[in-house]
C-alpha positions in Angstrom: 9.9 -35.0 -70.5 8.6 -32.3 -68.6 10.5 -31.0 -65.7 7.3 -29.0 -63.7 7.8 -28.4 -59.9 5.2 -29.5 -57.3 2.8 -26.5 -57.4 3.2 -26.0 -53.7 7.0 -26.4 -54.0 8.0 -22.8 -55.1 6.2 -21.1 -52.0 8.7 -23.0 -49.3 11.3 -20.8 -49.6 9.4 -17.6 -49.5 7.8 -18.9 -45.9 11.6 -20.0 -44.5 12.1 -16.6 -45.7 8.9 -14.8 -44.4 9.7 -17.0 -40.9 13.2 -16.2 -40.7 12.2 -12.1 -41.2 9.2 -12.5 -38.7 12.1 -14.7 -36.0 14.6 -11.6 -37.0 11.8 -9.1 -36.2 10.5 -10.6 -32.9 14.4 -10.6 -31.1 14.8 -6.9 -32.6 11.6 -6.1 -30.8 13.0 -7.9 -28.0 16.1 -6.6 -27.7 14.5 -2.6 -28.7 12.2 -3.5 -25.5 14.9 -4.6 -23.4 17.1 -1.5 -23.9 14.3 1.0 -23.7 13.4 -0.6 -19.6 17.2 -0.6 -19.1 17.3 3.0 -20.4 14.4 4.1 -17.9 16.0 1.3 -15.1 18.8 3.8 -14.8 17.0 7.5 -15.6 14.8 6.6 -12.1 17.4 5.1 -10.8 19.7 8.0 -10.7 17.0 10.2 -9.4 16.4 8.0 -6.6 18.3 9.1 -3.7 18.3 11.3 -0.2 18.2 14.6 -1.9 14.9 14.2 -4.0 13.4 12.5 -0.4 10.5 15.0 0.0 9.2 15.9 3.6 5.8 14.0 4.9 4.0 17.5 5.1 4.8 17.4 2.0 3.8 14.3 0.9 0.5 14.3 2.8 -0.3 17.6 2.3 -0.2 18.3 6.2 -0.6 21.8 7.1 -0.8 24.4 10.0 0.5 23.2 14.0 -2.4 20.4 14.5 -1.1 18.7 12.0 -3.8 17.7 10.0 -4.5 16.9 6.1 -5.2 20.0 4.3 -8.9 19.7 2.7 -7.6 20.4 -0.8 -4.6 18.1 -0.7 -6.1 15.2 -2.8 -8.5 16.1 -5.3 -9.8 14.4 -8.2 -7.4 15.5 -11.7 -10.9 16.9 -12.9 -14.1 17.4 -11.6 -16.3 16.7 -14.9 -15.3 13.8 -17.6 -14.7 15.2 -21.0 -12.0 14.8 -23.6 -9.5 16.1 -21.7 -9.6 14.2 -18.5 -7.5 11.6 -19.4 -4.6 13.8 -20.8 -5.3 15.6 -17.1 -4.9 12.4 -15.4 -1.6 11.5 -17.7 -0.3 15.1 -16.3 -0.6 14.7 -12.7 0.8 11.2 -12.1 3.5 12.4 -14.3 3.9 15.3 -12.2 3.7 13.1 -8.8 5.9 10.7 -10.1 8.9 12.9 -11.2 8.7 15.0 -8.0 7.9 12.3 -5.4 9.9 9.0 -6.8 12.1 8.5 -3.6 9.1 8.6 -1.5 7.2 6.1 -4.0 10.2 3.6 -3.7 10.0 3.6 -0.3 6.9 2.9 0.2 7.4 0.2 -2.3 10.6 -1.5 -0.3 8.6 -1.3 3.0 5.8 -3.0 1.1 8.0 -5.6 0.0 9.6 -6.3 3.4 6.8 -6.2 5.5 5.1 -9.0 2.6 8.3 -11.1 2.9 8.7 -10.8 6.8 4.6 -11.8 6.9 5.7 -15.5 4.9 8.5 -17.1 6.6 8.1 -20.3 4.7 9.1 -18.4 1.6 12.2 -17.3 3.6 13.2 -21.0 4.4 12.2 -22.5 1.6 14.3 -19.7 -0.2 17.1 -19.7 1.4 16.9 -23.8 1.3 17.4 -23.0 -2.7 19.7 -20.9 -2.6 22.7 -23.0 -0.2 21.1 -25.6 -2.6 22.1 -23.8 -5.9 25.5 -23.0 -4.1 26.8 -25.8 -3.4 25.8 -27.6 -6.7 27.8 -24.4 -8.7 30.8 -25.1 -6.5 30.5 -28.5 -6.8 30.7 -28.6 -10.5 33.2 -25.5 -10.8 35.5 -27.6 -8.6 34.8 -31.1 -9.8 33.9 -32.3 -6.1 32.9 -35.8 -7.0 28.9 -36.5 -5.2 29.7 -39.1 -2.4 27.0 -40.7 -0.8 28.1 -43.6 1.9 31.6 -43.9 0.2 29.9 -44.3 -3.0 30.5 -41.8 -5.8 26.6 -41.0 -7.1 27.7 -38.9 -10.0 27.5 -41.5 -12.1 24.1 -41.8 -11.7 23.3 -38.7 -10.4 25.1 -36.7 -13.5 25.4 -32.8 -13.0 22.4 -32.6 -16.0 20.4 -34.6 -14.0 21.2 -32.5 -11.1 20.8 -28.9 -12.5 17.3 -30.1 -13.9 16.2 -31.5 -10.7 17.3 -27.6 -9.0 15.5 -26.2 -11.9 12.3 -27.9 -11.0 12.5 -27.3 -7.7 13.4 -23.6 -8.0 10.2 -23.4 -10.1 7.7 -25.3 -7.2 9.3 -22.7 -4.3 8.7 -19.8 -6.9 5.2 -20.8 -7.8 4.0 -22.5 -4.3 5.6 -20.0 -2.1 6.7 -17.0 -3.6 4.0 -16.2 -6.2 1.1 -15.4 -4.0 3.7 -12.8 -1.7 5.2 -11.3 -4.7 2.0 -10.5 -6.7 0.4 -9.5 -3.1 3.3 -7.0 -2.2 3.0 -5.5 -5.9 -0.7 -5.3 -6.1 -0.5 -3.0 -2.3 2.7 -1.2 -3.3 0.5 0.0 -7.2 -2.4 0.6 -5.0 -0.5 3.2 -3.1 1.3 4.7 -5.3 -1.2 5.2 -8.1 -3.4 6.2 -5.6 -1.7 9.1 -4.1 -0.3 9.9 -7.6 -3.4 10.5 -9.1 -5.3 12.2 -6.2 -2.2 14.4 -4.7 -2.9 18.2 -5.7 0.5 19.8 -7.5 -1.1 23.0 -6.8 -1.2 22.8 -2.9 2.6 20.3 -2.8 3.3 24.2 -4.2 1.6 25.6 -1.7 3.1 23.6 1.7 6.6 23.8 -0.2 5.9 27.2 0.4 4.1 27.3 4.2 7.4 25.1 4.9 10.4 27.2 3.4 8.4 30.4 5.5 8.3 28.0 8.5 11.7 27.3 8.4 13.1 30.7 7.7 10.9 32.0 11.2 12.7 29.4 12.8 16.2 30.5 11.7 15.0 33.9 12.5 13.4 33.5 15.7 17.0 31.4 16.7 18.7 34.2 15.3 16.8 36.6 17.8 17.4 34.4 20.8 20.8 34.3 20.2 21.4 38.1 19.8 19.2 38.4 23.0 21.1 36.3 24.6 24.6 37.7 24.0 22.8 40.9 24.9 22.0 40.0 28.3 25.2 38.3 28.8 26.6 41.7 27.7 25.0 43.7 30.2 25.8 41.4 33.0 29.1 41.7 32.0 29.1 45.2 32.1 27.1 45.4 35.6 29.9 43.3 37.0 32.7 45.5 35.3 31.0 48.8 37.0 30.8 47.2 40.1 34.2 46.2 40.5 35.3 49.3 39.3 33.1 50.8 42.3 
């Protein structure tokens, strides 16, 4: 009596194995993902404040007392295409982004508000989900029984029944009313920001960081002046009145 296994019976466990290493592999890719945004999240994040707020001459490149755009400002990352182009590209919006990433997240929140502020359906219908959401999470954390008329609709109305129906309509205010603002408010706040990133000249931001400091040390200078002038000719009344009372 022969005791032979189904030919096709030795390879299941080498696929539940093979699918339980490929299952193990995608949630370590996951999770490896995951950690390296949260580890950038916070490196931007802590680089993001008041201090690293650069000046609009700055920014725009505006030089001289009309205020206007200096001509080399925003230049192309290289005037010919060759092989090194795109490691020239990489370079500067590297550089613009390290230097001028308070700036960039401004622009980014005003984008974003004035997107938001443009849709007040989105606003309603979002904070209609939200009171929504809060109540049902205090009704169930408190076990505040669902009375409709006297009548106690939990029973047919369960809270799984409930947190589905909130989950569905979360999803039809997401996709009906805050989609189209969201992906509209990104797609301008990119637009910008690449955009000056990969046009702004680190050359001449070197050059106005310079034109400014000398700008502001002639003003501390030419204050300096007026106040030494000024204590001067409070001096020599001082001493015209002294001499003439003395008289």
């Amino acid at each position: 009596m022969s005791s032979e296994l189904p030919s096709g019976s030795s390879d299941v466990p080498s696929k539940r194995k093979n699918d339980g290493n490929s299952t193990l592999g995608s949630i370590f890719e996951t999770e490896k993902t995951r950690q390296y945004l949260l580890t950038k999240f916070s490196m931007y994040r802590d680089k993001i404040n008041l201090e690293t707020l650069r000046p609009l001459p700055i920014f725009l490149g505006i030089t001289g007392p009309s205020f206007c755009i200096a001509p080399d400002a925003f230049t192309p990352p290289s005037k010919k295409m060759d092989k090194n182009t795109l490691e020239k590209v990489k370079q500067r919006v590297n550089l613009n982004t390290a230097y001028f990433l308070t700036n960039y997240s401004l622009i980014a929140t005003g984008t974003f508000v004035v997107v938001v502020l443009l849709h007040p359906m989105m606003i309603l219908y979002s904070v209609i989900v939200y009171f929504l959401w809060k109540m049902h999470n205090i009704m169930v954390k408190d076990n505040i029984p669902l009375l409709v008329m006297g009548r106690d609709m939990g029973q047919y109305v369960t809270v799984e029944m409930r947190t589905k129906i909130l989950y569905f309509v979360t999803l039809w205010v997401v996709v009906f009313y805050c989609l189209i603002p969201f992906l509209l408010a990104t797609g301008l706040a990119a637009l910008m920001v690449i955009t000056h990133a990969l046009l702004r000249d680190p050359k001449q931001v070197e050059t106005g960081r310079s034109a400014l400091s000398y700008c502001k040390d002639n003003d501390s200078d030419d204050e300096n002046d007026d106040d030494g002038n000024d204590d001067s000719s409070g001096s020599e009344v001082m001493v015209d009145k002294m001499g003439g009372e003395t008289v």
